[in-house]
N, C-alpha and C positions, 0 to 999 in steps of 0.2 A: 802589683801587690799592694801598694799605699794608696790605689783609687780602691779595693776592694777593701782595704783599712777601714777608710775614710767613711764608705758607705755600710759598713758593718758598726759603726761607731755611732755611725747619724742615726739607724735604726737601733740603737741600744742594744743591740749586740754585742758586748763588749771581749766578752772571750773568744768570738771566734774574729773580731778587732783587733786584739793583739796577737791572735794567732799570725795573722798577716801582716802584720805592724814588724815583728822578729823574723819573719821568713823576709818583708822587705828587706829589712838591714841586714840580713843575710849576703843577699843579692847586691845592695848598695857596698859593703866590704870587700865582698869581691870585685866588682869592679872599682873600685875607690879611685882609683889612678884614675882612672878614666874618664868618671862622673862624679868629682865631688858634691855638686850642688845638690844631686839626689840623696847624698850619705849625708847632707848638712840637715839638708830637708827629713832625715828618718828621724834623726839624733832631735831632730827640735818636737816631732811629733811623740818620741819615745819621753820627750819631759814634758809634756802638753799630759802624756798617758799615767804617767805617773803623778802628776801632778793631782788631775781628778779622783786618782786613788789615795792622794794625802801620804804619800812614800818621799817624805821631803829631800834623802841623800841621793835618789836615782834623779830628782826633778833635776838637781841643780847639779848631778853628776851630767847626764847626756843635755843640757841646755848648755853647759862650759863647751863639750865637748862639736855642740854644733856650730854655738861662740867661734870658739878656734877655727875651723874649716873657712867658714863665713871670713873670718880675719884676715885669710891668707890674701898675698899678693895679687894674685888672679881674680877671688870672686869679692873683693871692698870695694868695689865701685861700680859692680853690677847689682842689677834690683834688688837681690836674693839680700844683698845686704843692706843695703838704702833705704828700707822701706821700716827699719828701726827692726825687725820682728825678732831677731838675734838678742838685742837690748832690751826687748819684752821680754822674753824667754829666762834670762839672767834675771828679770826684776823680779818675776812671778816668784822665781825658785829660792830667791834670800828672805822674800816677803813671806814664802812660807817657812822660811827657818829662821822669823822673825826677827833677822839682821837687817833693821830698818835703816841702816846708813846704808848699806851693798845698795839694798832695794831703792832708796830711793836714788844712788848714783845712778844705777842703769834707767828709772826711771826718769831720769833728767837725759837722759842718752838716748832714750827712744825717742822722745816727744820733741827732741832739738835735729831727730836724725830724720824725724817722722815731718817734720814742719820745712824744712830742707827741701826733703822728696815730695810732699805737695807742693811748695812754692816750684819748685822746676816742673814738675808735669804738669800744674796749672798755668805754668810761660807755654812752655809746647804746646798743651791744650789751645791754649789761648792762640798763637800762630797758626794753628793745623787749623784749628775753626777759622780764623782768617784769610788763610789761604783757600779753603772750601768757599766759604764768599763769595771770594772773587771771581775761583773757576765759575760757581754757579751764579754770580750776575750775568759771569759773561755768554757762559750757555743756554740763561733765559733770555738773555737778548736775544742770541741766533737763535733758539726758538720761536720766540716771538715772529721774529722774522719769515721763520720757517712758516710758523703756521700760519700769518696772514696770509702769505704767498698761497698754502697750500687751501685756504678755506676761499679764496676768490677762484682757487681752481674749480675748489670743490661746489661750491654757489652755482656758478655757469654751467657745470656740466650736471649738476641739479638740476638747474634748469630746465635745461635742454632735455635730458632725459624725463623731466616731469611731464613737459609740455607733449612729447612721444605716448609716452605712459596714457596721456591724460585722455590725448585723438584716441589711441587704440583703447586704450578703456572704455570708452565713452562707445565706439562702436561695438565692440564685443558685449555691453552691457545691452545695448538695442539692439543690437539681435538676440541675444538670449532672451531676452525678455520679451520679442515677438516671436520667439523660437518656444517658448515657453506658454504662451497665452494659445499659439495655437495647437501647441502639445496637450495642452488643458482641453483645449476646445474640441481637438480629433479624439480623445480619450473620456469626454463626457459624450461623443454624439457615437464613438464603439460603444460605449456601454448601455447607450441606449437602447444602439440599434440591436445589442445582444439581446437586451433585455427584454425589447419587443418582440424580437426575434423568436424568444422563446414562451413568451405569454403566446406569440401567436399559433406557434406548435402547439403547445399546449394547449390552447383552447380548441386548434384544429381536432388533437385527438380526443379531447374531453367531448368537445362536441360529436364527433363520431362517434365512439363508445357511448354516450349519452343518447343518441338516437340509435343508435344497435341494440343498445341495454333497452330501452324504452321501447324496443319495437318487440323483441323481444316478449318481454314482460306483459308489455299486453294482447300480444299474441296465446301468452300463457295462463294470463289473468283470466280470459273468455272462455278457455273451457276448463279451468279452476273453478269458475264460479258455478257454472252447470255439473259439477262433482260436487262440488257444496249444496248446491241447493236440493239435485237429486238423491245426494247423500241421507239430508236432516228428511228429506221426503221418504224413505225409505227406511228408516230408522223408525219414523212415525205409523208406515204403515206395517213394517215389522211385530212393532209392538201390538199394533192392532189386530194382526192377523196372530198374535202369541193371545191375547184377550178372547177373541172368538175360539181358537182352541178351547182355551180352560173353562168358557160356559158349554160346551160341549161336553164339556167333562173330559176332556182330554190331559192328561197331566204332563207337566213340564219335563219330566224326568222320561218323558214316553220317547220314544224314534221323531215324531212328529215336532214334540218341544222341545228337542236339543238341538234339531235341527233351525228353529227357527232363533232358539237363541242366539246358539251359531251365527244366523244370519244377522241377527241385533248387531251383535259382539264387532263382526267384519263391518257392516256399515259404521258403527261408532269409530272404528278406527279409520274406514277412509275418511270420515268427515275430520278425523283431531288430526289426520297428517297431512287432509288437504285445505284447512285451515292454516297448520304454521306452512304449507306450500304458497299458501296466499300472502302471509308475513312475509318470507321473504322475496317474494315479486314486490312487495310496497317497497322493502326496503332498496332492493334492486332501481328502481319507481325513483326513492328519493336519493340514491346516491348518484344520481345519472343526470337529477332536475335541476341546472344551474338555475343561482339565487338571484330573484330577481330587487333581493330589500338593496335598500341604499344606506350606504357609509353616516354612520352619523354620531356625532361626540357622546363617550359612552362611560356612566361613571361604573368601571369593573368592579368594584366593590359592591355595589349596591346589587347589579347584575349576579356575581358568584351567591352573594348573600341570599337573594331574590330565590337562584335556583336549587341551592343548598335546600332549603326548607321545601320545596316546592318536591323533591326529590325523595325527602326523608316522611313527612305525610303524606307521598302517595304511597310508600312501597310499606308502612304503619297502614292506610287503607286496605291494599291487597293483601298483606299477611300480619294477621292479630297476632302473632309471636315475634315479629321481627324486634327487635333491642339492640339499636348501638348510638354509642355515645357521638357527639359532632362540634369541634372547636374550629373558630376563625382566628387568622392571625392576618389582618388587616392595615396596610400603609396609609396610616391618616393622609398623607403627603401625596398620593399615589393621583398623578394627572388622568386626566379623562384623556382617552383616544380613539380615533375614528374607527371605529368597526359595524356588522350588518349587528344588531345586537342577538336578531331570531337565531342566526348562526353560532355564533357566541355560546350564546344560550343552551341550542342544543348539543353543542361541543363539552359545555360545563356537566348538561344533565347526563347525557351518555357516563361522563369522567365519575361525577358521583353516584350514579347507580352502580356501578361496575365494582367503588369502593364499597361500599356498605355489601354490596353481594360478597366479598370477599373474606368480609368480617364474620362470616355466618358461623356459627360455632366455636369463635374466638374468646378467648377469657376475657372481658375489661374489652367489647370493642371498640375503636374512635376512629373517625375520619374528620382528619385536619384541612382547612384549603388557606393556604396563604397564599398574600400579593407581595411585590415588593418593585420597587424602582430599579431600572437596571438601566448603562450608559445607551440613550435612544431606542427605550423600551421600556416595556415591563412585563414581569413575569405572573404566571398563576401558577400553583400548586398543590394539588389533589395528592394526598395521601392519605393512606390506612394501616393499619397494623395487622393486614389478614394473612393471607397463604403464602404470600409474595408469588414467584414464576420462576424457574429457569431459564439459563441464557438459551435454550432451544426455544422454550414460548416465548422468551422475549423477540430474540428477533424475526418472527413470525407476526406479534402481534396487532401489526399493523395491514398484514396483510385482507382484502376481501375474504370473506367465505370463513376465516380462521377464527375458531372460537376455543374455550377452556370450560366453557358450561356444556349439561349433558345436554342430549340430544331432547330437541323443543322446548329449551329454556333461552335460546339465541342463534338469531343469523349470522356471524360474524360478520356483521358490516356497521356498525355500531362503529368501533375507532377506526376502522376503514375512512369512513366518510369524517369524524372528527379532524381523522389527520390532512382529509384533502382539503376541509374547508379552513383548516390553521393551516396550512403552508400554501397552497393552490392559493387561496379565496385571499388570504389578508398576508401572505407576505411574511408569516412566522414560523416559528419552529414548535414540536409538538415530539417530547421525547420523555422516554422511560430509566427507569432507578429501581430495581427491585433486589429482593434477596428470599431464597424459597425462608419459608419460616420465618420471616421478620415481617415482611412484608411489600409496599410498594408507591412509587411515586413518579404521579404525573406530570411534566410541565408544560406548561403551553409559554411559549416566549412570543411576544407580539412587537413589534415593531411601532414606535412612535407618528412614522409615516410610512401609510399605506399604498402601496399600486391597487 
C-alpha cells in the first residue's frame, strides 16, 4: 500500500495517494507490535502528506508521532533513525507553524545526526572498497596468471590447428578450382555441342524441306506457267472470237455471245487464280532459299528507317487512297550489330506492310517503329493502332499458309519466313502483343552476337 502511495503521489495523483497512504496505516496499526518501522514510516509519510497540503497541526501531529516510534529502544540505532529523517520531519512541521526555535532545534539534530551517519557509512564504505581491492588485486593476479597459461595454450594449439586448416585448405581449394575450370570447360563444350547439335538438325531438316519445298514448287511452277500463258492466250482469243461475232452482226446478249462471254469470264478467272497460284510457289520458292548474304555491322536504325518509307511509298504508289500516319522513336545510343541486312530488311518490310494494312479504315491511323538497347541486344518494334487480332489468330500467326487477309490479297508465309529468318537465321526472337480493337505490336529482339 505505501509503494502504491508513493507511486500515485510521484504521478500527482494525489487523492487516490492518500487513499493508500490511510489504508497503509491501516494496515501498519494493526500490525504495530509486530512492524513498528512500517507504522514509523506511514506516520512520517502522513506529515510529508500534510504538510504539502499546508495542514500545519496534522504535519507536526503524525511527524511527533513517527518521532516517538523511531525513539524507542529497539529502532535508535538502527537506520530508520540514524539517518536524521525523524529530525527532518519535526523541523519541517514547527517551521511550518513558524516556531523557529522548535525548527531550528531539530534542524541542528538532523544535520548533527545526518553528518554522524555519513561519517560512519563513508569509514565502511571506505573498508568495504578496500577490502574489494585487495580481493580484486588478488584475483587479477590469478587471472593474469590464468590467462597467460591459457593464451600459450591457446597460441600452440592455433598453431597447429592453422597449419592443419592451412594443408587442407590449400588442397581443397586446388581441386575445386581444377574441379571447377573443368566444370567450366565440360559445360561450355555441352553447350556447344548442344548447340551444334541442334543448328545441325536444324539445318538438316530445313535443308530437306528446302529442297522438297523447292522441288515441289517447281514442279508446280512448269505447268502454272503453261495455265498462265495459255490462259492470257485464250482470253485474247476469246475476245477475238466475241469481235468477229458482233461484225457479223451477231449480238452479245444472242445464245452465241453469252456463251463466249462465259468463256472470257472463265478464262479471266483461271489466269487471276493461276497467277496468285504462281505467288504463292515464289513464296514457297523463297521461304525454302537459305540466305546466302553475309553477316555484316548493321546500323538498325538507318535500316528500320530506310524501310519504313520504302514500304509507305510503295503501298501510296499501288493505292491513290491509302492514308496513315508514321512516327519513329529511335535509340540515338543504339550499337550497330552483325546481321544479313537483305533479311533484316525483308523481316522489317513484311512487319510494316502488314501494319499500315491493318490501319485501313482506322480513324487517326499510325504506325510507330521503335528501337531500343536491351542487356546483349536490342530490340525493334512495329506497331499500329489497327484491328489488333485474337488470341486464336495470334497464336496461329506465325504459322506457314495462315493468313487474316481475304482470299488473293496474301500467302501466309509472309511472317512465316520473317519469323524463321529472326530466330533460325540470327539467333533472335520475334513475338506478338496485340489486343482486338486497340491494335498490335511486333518485336523482333536480336542478340548482340550472332551464330
Amino acid at each position: 500500500m505505501l509503494t502504491l502511495a508513493r507511486k500515485n503521489f510521484k504521478a500527482k495523483n494525489d487523492k487516490l495517494g492518500r487513499k493508500y497512504l490511510y489504508q497503509a496505516l491501516q494496515v501498519a496499526t494493526k500490525y504495530k507490535e509486530v512492524n513498528r518501522t512500517m507504522l514509523a514510516t506511514v506516520y512520517r509519510r502522513l506529515s510529508e502528506m500534510h504538510k504539502e497540503g499546508g495542514v500545519k497541526d496534522s504535519t507536526l501531529y503524525y511527524a511527533k508521532k513517527a518521532y516517538e516510534i523511531a525513539s524507542e529502544p529497539g529502532l535508535i540505532n538502527t537506520n530508520l533513525f540514524r539517518n536524521g529523517g525523524f529530525y527532518e520531519g519535526l523541523y519541517k512541521a514547527y517551521l511550518l507553524k513558524n516556531q523557529t526555535d522548535s525548527a531550528f532545534k531539530y534542524l541542528r539534530l538532523t544535520l548533527t545526526t545526518r553528518d554522524a551517519w555519513n561519517k560512519e557509512k563513508y569509514k565502511n564504505l571506505a573498508n568495504f572498497q578496500s577490502l574489494l581491492l585487495t580481493q580484486a588485486t588478488r584475483l587479477r593476479e590469478l587471472e593474469k596468471q590464468q590467462i597467460e597459461t591459457q593464451s600459450k595454450n591457446r597460441t600452440y594449439s592455433f598453431l597447429a590447428v592453422f597449419a592443419v586448416l592451412s594443408i587442407i585448405g590449400f588442397i581443397l581449394y586446388r581441386n575445386n578450382r581444377q574441379k571447377q575450370k573443368a566444370n567450366a570447360v565440360l559445360a561450355s563444350t555441352l553447350t556447344n555441342l548442344k548447340s551444334t547439335q541442334t543448328q545441325l538438325i536444324q539445318s538438316e531438316k530445313l535443308a530437306s524441306l528446302g529442297e522438297l519445298t523447292a522441288g515441289i514448287a517447281h514442279e508446280i511452277q512448269n505447268p502454272l506457267n503453261f495455265v498462265n500463258n495459255f490462259s492470257e492466250v485464250s482470253v485474247e482469243l476469246a475476245n477475238e472470237l466475241s469481235e468477229a461475232l458482233r461484225q457479223r452482226g451477231i449480238e452479245s446478249n444472242s445464245e452465241e455471245g453469252e456463251l463466249v462471254s462465259d468463256l472470257i469470264q472463265n478464262q479471266e478467272k483461271i489466269n487471276y487464280h493461276g497467277k496468285r497460284a504462281s505467288s504463292i510457289v515464289k513464296g514457297m520458292l523463297e521461304h525454302s532459299r537459305t540466305s546466302k548474304g553475309e553477316k555484316e555491322l548493321t546500323d538498325i536504325n538507318a535500316l528500320a528507317d530506310e524501310y519504313l518509307r520504302l514500304a509507305y511509298h510503295g503501298l501510296r504508289a499501288k493505292d491513290k487512297d491509302f492514308n496513315s500516319d508514321f512516327k519513329t522513336d529511335f535509340d540515338e545510343n543504339l550499337p550497330k550489330i552483325k546481321v544479313i541486312p537483305q533479311d533484316i530488311g525483308r523481316v522489317l518490310l513484311n512487319l510494316i506492310n502488314n501494319a499500315f494494312y491493318a490501319t485501313k479504315g482506322v480513324k487517326n491511323p499510325l504506325v510507330e517503329i521503335k528501337t531500343a538497347s536491351v542487356e546483349n541486344g536490342i530490340i525493334v518494334s512495329v506497331r499500329d493502332n489497327g484491328t489488333g487480332m485474337s488470341e486464336e489468330v495470334k497464336a496461329k500467326i506465325f504459322q506457314p499458309f495462315f493468313t487474316t487477309k481475304p482470299t488473293g490479297e496474301g500467302t501466309g508465309l509472309g511472317l512465316s519466313l520473317a519469323y524463321d529468318i529472326v530466330t533460325k537465321g540470327h539467333g533472335g526472337t520475334l513475338e506478338v502483343n496485340s489486343t482486338e480493337g486497340v491494335g498490335s505490336e511486333f518485336i523482333i529482339t536480336l542478340p548482340m552476337k550472332t551464330n
